[in-house]
C-alpha atoms as an extended CHARMM CRD file, in Angstrom:
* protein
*
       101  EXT
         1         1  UNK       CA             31.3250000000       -6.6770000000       -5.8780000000  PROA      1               0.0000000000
         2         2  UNK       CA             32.2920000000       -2.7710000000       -6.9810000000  PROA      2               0.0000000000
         3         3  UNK       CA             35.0510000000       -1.0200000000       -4.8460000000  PROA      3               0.0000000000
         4         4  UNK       CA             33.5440000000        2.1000000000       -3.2050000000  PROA      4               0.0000000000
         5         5  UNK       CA             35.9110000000        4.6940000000       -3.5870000000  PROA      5               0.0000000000
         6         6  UNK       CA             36.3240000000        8.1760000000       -2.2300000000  PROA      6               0.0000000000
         7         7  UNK       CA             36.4470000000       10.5700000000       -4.9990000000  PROA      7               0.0000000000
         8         8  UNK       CA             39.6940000000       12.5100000000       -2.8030000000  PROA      8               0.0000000000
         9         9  UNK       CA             40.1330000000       15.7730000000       -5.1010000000  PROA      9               0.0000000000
        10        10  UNK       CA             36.3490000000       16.0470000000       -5.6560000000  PROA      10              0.0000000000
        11        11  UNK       CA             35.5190000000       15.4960000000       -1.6400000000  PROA      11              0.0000000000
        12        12  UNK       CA             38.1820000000       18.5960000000       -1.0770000000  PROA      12              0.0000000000
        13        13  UNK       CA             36.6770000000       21.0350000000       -3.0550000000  PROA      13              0.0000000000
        14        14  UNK       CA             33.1690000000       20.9890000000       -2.2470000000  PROA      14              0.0000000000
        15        15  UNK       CA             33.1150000000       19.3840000000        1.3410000000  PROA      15              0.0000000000
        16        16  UNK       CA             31.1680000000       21.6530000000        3.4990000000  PROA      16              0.0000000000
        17        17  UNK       CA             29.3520000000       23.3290000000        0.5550000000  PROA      17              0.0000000000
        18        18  UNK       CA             25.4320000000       23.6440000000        0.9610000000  PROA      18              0.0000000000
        19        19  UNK       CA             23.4840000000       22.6880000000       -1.8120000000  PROA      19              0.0000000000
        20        20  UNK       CA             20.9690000000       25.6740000000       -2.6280000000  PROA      20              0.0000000000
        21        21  UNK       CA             19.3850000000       24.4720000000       -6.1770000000  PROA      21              0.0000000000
        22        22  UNK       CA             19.3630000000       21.9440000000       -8.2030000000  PROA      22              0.0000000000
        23        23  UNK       CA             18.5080000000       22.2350000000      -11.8590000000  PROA      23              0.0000000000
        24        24  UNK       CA             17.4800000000       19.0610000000      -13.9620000000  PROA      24              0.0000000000
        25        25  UNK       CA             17.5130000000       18.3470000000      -17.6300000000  PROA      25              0.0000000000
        26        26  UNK       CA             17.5500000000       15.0110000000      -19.2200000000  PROA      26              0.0000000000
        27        27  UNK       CA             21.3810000000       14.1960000000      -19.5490000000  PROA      27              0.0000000000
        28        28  UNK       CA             22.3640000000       16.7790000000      -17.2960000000  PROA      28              0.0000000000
        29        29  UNK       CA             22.2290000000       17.9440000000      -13.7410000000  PROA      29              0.0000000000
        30        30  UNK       CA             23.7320000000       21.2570000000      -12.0730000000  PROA      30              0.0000000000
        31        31  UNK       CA             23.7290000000       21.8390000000       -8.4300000000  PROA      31              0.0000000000
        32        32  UNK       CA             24.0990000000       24.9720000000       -7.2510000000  PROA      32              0.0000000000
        33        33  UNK       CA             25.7340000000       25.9750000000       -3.9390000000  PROA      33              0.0000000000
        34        34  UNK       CA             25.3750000000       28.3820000000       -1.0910000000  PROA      34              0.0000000000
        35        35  UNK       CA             28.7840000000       30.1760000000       -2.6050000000  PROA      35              0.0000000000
        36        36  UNK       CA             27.5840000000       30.3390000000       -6.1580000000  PROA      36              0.0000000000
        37        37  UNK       CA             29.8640000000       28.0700000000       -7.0720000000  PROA      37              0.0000000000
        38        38  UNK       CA             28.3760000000       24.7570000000       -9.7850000000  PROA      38              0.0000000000
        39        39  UNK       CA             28.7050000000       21.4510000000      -10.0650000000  PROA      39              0.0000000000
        40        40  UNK       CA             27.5440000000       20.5370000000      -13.5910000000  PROA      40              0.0000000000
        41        41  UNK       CA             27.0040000000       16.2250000000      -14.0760000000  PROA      41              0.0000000000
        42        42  UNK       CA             26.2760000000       14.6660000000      -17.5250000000  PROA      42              0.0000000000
        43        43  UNK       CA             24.2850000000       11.7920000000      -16.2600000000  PROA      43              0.0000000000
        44        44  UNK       CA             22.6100000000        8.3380000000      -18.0510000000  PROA      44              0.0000000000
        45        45  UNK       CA             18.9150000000        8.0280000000      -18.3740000000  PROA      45              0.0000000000
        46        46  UNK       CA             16.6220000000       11.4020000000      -17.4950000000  PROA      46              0.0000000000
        47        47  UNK       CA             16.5060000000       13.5700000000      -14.7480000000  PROA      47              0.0000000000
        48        48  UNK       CA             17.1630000000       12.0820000000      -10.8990000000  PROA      48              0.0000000000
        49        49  UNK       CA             15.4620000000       12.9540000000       -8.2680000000  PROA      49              0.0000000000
        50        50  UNK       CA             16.8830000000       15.4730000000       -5.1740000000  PROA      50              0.0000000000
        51        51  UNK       CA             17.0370000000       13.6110000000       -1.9410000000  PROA      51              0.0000000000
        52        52  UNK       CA             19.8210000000       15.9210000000       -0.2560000000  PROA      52              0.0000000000
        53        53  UNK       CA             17.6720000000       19.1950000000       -0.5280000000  PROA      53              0.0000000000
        54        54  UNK       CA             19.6830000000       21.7680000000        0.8080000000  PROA      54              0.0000000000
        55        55  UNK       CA             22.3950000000       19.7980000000        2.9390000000  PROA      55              0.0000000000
        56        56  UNK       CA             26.4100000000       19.9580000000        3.0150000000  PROA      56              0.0000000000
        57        57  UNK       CA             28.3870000000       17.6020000000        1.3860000000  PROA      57              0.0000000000
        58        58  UNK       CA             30.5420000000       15.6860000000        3.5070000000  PROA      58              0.0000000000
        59        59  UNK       CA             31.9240000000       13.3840000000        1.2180000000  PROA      59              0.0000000000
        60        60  UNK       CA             32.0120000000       12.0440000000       -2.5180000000  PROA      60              0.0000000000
        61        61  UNK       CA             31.7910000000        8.3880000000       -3.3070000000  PROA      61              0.0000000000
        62        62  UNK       CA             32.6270000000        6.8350000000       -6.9240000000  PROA      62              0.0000000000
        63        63  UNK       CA             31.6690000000        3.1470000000       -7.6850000000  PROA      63              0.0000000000
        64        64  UNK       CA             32.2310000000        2.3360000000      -11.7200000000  PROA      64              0.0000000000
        65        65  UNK       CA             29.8990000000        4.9400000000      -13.5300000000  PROA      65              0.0000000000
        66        66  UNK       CA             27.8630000000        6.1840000000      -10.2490000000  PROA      66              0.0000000000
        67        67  UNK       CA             28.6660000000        9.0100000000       -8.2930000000  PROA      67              0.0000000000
        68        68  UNK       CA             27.3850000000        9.4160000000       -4.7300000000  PROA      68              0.0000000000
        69        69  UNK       CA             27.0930000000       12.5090000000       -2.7100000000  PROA      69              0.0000000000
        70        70  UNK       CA             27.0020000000       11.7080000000        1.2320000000  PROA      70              0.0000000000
        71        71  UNK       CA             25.6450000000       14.9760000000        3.2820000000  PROA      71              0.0000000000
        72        72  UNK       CA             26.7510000000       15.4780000000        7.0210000000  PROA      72              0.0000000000
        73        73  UNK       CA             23.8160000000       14.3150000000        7.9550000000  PROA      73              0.0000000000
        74        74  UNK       CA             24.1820000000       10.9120000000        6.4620000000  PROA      74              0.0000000000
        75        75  UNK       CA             21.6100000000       11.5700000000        3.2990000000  PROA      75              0.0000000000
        76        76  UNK       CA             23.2060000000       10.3120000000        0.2150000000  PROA      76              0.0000000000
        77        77  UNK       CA             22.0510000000       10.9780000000       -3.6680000000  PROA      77              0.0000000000
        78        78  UNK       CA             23.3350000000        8.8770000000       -6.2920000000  PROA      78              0.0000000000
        79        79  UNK       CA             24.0470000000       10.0820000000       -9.9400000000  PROA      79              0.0000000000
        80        80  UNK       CA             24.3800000000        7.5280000000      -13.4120000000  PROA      80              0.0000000000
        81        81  UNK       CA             27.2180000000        9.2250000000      -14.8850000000  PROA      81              0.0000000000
        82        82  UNK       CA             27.0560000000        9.0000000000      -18.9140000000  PROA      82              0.0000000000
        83        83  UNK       CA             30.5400000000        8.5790000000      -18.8630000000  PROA      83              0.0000000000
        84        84  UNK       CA             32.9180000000        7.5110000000      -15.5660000000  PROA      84              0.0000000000
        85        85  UNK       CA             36.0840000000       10.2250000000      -15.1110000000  PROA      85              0.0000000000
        86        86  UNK       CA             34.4920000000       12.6830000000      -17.2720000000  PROA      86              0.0000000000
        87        87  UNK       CA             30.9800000000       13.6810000000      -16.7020000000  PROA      87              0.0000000000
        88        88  UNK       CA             31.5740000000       16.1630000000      -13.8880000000  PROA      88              0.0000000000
        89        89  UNK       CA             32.2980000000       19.9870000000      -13.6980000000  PROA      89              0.0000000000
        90        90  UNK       CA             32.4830000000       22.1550000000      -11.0380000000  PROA      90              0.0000000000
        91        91  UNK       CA             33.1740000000       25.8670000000      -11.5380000000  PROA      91              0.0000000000
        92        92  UNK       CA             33.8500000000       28.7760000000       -8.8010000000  PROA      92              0.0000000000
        93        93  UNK       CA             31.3910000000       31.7660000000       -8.6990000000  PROA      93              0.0000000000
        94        94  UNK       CA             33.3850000000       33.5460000000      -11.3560000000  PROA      94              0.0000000000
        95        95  UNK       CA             33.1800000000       30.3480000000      -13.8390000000  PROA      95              0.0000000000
        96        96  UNK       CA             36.5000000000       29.5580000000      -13.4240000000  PROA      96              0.0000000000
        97        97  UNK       CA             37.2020000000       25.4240000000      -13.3200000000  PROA      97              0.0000000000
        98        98  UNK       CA             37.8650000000       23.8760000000      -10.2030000000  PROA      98              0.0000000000
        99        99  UNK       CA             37.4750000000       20.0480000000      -10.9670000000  PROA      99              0.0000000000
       100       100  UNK       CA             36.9500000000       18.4090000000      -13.8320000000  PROA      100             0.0000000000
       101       101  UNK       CA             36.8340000000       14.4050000000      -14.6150000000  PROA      101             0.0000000000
């Protein structure tokens, strides 16, 4: 069975952050949030669907190559990432780098 773990460093920086877009491309998804602020994901496979809409992240979940994103309202999406530790970006309003891994 795959350990669940809370993504610590991720969880910090965008806990509390409303998802206001989300833009899909095959390989690639980029959420933007209610501070202008991005979250860019290189994912497996072609574009995944939205189920969080425009909720606040509570809490990010890692298990092997998936990444999950659990709203405060219990919703969760779950992303394929093309490659585990570094398929995910997230930038400030300004573009400067926040996380990356």
């Amino acid at each position: 069975m795959p350990i669940i773990e809370t993504n610590e460093k991720l969880t910090r920086i965008i806990r509390g952050r409303s998802i206001e877009l989300v833009i899909q491309e095959a390989g690639l998804v980029t959420i933007v949030f209610d501070d202008y602020s991005t979250m860019r994901v290189q994912v497996a496979g072609g574009p995944t669907i939205n189920p969080l809409a425009e909720s606040k992240i509570e809490s990010v979940l890692e298990i092997g190559a998936e990444l999950t994103l659990v709203s405060e309202d219990s919703g969760t999406a779950t992303l394929r990432l093309a490659q585990a530790g570094s398929s995910v970006t997230v930038k400030d309003e300004i573009g400067k780098i926040e996380y990356a891994g």
